[in-house]
C-alpha positions as YAML, in Angstrom:
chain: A
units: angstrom
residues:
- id: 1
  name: UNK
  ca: [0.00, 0.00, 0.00]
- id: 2
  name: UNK
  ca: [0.76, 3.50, -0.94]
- id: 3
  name: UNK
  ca: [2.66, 5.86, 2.51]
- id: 4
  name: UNK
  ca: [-0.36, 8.54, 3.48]
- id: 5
  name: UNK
  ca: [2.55, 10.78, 1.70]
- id: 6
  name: UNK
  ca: [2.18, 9.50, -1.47]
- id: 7
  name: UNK
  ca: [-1.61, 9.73, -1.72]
- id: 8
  name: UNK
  ca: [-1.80, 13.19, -0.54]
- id: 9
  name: UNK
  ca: [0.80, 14.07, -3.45]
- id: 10
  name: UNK
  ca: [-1.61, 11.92, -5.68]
- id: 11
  name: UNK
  ca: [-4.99, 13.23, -4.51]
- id: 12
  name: UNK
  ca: [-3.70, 16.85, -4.81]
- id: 13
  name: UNK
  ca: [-2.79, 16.23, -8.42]
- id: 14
  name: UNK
  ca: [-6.08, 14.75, -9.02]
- id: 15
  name: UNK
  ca: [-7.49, 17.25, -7.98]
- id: 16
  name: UNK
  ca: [-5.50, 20.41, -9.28]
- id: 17
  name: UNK
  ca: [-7.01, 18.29, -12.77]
- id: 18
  name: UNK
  ca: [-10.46, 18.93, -11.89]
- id: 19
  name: UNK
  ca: [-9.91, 22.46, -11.16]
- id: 20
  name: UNK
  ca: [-12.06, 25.01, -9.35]
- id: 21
  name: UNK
  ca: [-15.12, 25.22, -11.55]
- id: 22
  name: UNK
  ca: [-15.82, 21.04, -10.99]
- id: 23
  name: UNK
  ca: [-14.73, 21.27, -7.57]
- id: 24
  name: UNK
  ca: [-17.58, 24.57, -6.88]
- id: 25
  name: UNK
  ca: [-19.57, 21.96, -8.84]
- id: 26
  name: UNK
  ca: [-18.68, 19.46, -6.45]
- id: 27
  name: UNK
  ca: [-19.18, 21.78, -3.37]
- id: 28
  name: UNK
  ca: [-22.93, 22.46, -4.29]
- id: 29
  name: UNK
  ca: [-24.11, 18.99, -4.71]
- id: 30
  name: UNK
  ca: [-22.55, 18.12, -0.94]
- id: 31
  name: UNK
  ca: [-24.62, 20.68, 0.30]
- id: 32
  name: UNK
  ca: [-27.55, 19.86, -1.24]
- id: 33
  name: UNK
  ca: [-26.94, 16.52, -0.06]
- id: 34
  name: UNK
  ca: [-26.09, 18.31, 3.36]
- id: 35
  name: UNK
  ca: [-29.29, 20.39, 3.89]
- id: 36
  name: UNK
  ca: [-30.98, 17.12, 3.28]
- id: 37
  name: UNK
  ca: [-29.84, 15.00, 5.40]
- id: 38
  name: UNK
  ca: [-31.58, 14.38, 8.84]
- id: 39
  name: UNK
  ca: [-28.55, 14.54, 11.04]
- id: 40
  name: UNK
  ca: [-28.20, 17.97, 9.81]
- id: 41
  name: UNK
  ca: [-31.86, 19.07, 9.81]
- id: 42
  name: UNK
  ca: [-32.20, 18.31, 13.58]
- id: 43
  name: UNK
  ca: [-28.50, 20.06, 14.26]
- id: 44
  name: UNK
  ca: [-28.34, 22.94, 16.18]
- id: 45
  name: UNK
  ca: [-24.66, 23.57, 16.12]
- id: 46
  name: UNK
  ca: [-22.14, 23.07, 13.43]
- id: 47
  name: UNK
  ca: [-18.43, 23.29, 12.97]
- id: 48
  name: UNK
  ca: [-17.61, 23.82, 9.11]
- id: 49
  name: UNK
  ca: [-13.89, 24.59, 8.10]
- id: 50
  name: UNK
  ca: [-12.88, 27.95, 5.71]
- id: 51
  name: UNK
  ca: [-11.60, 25.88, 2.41]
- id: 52
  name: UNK
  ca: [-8.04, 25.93, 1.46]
- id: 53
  name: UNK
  ca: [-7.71, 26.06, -2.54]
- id: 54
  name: UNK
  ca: [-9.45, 22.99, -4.16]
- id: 55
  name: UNK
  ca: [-10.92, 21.94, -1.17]
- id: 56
  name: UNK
  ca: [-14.75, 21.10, -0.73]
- id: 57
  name: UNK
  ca: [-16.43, 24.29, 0.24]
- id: 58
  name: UNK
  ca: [-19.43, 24.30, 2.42]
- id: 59
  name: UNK
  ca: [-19.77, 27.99, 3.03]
- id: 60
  name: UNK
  ca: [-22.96, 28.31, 1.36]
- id: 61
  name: UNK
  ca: [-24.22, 26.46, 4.33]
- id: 62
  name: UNK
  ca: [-23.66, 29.74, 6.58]
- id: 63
  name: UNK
  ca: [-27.40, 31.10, 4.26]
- id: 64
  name: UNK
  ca: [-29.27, 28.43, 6.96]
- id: 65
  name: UNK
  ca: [-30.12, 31.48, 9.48]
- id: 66
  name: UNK
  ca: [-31.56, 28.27, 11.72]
- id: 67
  name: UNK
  ca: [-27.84, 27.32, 12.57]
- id: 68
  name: UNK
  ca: [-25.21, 28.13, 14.95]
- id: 69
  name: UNK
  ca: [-21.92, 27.72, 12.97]
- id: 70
  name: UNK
  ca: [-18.63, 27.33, 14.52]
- id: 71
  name: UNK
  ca: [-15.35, 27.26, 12.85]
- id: 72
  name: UNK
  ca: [-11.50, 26.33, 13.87]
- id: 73
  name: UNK
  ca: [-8.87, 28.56, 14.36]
- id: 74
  name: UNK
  ca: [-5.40, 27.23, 14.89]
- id: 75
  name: UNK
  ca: [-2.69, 27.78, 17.13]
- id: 76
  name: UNK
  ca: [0.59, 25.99, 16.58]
- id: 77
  name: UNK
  ca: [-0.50, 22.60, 17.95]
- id: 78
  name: UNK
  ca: [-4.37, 22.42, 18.63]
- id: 79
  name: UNK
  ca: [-8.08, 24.00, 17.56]
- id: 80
  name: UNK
  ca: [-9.62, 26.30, 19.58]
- id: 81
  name: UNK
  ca: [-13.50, 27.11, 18.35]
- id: 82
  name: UNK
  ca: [-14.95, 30.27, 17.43]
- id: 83
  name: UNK
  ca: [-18.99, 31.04, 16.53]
- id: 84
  name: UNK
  ca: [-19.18, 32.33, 13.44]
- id: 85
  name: UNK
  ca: [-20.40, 35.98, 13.34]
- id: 86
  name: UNK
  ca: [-20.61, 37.78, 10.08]
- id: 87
  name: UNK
  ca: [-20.79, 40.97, 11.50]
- id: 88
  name: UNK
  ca: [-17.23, 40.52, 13.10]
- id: 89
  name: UNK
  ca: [-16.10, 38.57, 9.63]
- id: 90
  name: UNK
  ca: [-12.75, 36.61, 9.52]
- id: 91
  name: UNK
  ca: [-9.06, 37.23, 9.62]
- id: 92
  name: UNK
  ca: [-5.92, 35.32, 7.85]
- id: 93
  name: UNK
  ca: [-4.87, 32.63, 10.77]
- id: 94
  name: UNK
  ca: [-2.19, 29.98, 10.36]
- id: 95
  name: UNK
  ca: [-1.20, 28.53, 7.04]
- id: 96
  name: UNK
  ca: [-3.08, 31.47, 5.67]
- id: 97
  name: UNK
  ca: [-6.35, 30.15, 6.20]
- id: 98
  name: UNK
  ca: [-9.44, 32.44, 7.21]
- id: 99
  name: UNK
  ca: [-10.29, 32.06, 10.92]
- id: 100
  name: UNK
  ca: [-13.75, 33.78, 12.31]
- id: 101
  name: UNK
  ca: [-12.77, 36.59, 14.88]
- id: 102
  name: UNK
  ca: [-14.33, 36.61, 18.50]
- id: 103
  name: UNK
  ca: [-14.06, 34.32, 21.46]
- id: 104
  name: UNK
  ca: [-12.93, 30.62, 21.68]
- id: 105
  name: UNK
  ca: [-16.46, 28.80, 22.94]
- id: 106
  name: UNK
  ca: [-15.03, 26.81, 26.10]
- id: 107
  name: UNK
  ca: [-18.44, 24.49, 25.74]
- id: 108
  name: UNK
  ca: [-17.31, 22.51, 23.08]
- id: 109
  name: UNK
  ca: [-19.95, 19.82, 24.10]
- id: 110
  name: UNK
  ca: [-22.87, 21.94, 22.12]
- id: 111
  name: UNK
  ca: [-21.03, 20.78, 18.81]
- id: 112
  name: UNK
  ca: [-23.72, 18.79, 16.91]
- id: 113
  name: UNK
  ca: [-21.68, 18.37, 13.76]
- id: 114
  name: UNK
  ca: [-17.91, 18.91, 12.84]
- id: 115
  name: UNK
  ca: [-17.41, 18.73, 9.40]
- id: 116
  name: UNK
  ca: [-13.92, 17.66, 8.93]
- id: 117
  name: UNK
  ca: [-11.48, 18.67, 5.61]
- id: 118
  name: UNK
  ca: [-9.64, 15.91, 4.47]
- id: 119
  name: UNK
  ca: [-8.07, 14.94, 0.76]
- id: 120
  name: UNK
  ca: [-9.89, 11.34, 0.98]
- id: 121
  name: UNK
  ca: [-11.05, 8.90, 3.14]
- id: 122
  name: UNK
  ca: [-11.41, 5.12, 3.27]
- id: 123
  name: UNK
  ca: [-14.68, 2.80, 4.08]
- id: 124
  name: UNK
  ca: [-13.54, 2.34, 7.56]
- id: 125
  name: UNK
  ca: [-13.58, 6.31, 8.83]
- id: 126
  name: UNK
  ca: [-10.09, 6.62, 8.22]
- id: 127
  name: UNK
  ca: [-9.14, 10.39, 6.83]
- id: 128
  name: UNK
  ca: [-6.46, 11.32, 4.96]
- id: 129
  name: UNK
  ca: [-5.72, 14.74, 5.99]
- id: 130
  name: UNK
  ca: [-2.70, 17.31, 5.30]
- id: 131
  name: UNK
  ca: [-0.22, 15.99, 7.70]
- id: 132
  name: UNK
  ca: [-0.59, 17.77, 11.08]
- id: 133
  name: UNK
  ca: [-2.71, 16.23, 13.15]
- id: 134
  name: UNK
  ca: [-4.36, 18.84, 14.28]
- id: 135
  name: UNK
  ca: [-8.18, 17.11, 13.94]
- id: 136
  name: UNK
  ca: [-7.00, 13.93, 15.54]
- id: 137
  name: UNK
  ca: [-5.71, 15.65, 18.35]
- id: 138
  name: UNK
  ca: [-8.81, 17.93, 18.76]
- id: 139
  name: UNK
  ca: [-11.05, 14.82, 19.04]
- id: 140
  name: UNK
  ca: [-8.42, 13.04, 21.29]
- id: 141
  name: UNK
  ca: [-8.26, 15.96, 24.19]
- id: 142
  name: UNK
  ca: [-11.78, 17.16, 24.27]
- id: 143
  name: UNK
  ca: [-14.82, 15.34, 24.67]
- id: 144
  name: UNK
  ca: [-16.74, 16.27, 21.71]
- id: 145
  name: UNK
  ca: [-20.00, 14.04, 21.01]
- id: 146
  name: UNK
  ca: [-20.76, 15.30, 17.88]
- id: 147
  name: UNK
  ca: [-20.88, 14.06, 14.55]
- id: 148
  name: UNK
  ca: [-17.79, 14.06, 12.39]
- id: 149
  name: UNK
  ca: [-18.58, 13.97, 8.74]
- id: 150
  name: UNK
  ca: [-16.09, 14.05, 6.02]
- id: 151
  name: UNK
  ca: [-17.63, 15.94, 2.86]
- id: 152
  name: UNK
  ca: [-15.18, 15.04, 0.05]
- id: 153
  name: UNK
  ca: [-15.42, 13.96, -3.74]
- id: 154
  name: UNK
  ca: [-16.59, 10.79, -4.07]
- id: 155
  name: UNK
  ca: [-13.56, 9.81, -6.81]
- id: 156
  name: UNK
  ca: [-11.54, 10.36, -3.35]
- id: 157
  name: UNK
  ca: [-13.28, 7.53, -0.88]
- id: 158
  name: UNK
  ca: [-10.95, 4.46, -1.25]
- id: 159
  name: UNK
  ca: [-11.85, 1.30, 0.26]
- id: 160
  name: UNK
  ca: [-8.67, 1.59, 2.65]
- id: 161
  name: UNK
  ca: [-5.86, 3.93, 3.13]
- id: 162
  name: UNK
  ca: [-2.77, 3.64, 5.15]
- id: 163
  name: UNK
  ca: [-3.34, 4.35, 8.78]
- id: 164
  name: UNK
  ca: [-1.59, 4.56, 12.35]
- id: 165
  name: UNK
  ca: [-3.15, 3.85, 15.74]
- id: 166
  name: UNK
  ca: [-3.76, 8.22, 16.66]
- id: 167
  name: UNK
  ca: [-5.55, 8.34, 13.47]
- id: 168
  name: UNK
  ca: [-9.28, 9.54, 14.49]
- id: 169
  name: UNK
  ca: [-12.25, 7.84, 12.60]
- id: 170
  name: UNK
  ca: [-15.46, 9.91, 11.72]
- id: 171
  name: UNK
  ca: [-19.06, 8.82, 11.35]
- id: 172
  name: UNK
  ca: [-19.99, 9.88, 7.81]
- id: 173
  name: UNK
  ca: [-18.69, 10.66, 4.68]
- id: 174
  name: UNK
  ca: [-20.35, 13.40, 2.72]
- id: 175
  name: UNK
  ca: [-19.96, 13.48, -1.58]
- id: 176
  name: UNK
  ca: [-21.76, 14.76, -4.35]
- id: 177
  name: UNK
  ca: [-23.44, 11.52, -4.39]
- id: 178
  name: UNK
  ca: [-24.30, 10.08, -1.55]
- id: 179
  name: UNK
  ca: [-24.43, 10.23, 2.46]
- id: 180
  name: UNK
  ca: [-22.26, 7.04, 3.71]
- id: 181
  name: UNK
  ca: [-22.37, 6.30, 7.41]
- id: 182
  name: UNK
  ca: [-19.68, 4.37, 8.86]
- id: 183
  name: UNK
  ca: [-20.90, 1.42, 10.88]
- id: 184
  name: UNK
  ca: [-17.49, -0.59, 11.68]
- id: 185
  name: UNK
  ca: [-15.95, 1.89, 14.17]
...
């Protein structure tokens, strides 16, 4: 089997091929599958993530006025939470990624949902994110409840990809054509 290394540098070439306009394609078919879906219907709270390039973007998600949404802002080794407030907007954080400005939310228990960026993911749960850890250590030292759901193209959902033991499972995985939950956690 491919090193997690190797399939990043694979997935991100893939995807640099699709480009923007399939990927915003992608994007809006997730969240129509999204605002669907009854896990999400009956959520009160949501962490979402600010994309990074060709990443699946679920900001059109922040239109559902019914929501509470919550995003991450990084510090150089964990993820503090911040509710989103679009009167207060967002400011470049680490790796140049937009982070929400106001207060870290210290209840972290209200999370319904985190919807969780990652280049692919395998049948099992397993992600495969950028390399830093930084969502398997936020599920590790708090204890969040809530939902973790991958949204990611479905050319991206391999039946198995290289993991180690600190690697964090999720529940669901999101794509533009279906809602998978995980059962075999």
């Amino acid at each position: 089997m491919l090193s997690k290394n190797d399939f990043r540098k694979i997935i991100k070439m893939q995807r640099e091929k699709l480009g923007y306009n399939s990927i915003s394609v992608i994007s809006e078919k997730i969240v129509e599958n999204i605002l669907q879906w009854d896990k999400y219907i009956t959520a009160k709270n949501i962490m979402i993530f600010y994309p990074l390039d060709l990443e699946i973007s679920l900001l059109h998600l922040l239109n559902d006025s019914s929501k509470n949404f919550y995003f991450p802002v990084t510090d150089k080794e964990n993820i503090r939470v911040v509710l989103y407030d679009k009167n207060l907007g967002f400011k470049k954080g680490l790796f140049n990624i937009n982070e929400p400005l106001g207060d870290y939310e210290q209840d972290l228990s209200l999370l319904d949902i985190v919807f969780v960026p990652a280049l692919a993911v395998d049948l099992y749960g397993i992600r495969l994110g950028y390399g830093k850890g930084y969502y398997d250590r936020f599920f590790q030292n708090i204890s969040v409840k809530a939902i973790r759901a991958i949204p990611v193209y479905s050319e991206f959902c391999y039946n198995a990809l290289p993991s180690y033991e600190h690697d964090e499972k999720c529940d669901y995985v999101i794509t533009e054509k279906s809602i998978l939950e995980i059962k075999n956690h």
